[in-house]
C-alpha positions as CSV (number, residue, x, y, z in Angstrom):
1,X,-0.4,-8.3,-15.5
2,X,3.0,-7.9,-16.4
3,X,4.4,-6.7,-12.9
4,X,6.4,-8.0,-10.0
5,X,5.3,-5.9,-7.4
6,X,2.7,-3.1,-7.3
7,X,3.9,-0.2,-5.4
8,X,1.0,2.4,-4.3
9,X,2.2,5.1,-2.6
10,X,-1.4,6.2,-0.6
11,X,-3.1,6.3,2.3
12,X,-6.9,6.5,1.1
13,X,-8.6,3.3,2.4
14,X,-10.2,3.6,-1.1
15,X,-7.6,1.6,-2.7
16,X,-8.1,-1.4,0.0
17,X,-9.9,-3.2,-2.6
18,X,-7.7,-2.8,-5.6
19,X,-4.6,-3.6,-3.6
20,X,-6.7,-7.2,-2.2
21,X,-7.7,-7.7,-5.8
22,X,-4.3,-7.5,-7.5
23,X,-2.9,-9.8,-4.1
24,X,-5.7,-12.4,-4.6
25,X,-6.6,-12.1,-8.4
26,X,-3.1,-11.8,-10.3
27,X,-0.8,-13.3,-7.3
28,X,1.4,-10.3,-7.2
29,X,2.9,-8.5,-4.1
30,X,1.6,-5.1,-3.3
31,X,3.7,-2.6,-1.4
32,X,2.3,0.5,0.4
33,X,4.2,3.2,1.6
34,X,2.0,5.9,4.0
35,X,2.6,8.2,6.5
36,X,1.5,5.5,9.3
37,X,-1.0,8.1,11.1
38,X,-2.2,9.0,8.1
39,X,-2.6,5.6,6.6
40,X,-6.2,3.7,6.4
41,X,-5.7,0.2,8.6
42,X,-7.9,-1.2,5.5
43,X,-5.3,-0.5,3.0
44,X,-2.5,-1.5,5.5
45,X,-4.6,-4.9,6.3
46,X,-4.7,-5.4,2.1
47,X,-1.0,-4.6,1.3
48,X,1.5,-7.8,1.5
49,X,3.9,-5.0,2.8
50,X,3.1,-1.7,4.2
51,X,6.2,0.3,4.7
52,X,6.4,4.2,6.5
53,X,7.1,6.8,5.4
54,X,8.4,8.7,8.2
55,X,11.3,11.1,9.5
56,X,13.7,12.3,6.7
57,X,11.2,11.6,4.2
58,X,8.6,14.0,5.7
59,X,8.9,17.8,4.9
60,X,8.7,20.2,7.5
C-alpha cells in the first residue's frame, strides 16, 4: 500500500474491520471523520484518529 494515511469519511461500524486491518496489517494511520452521534464506537475504537465532524460543517 502506497499511502500515508487512510482517510474514511463514515460512520457505518461496517468498516471497523478494514480500518483495524489496514492499522495492524500495512502499519498505516487511519483517520475517521463522523458526525460523533452518528458514528459506530467500533469504527471510532479501530481508527488511530477519529475526528468530528460537527458545527459549521453540518448542513441545516
Amino acid at each position: 500500500m502506497q499511502a500515508d494515511v487512510v482517510v474514511l469519511v463514515s460512520g457505518d461500524g461496517d468498516f471497523d474491520l478494514l480500518a483495524q486491518k489496514i492499522r495492524e496489517v500495512h502499519g498505516k494511520r487511519v483517520e475517521v471523520y463522523g458526525v460523533p452521534k452518528l458514528t459506530a464506537n467500533s469504527l471510532i475504537q479501530a481508527a488511530s484518529q477519529f475526528i468530528p465532524i460537527e458545527g459549521d460543517l453540518l448542513l441545516g
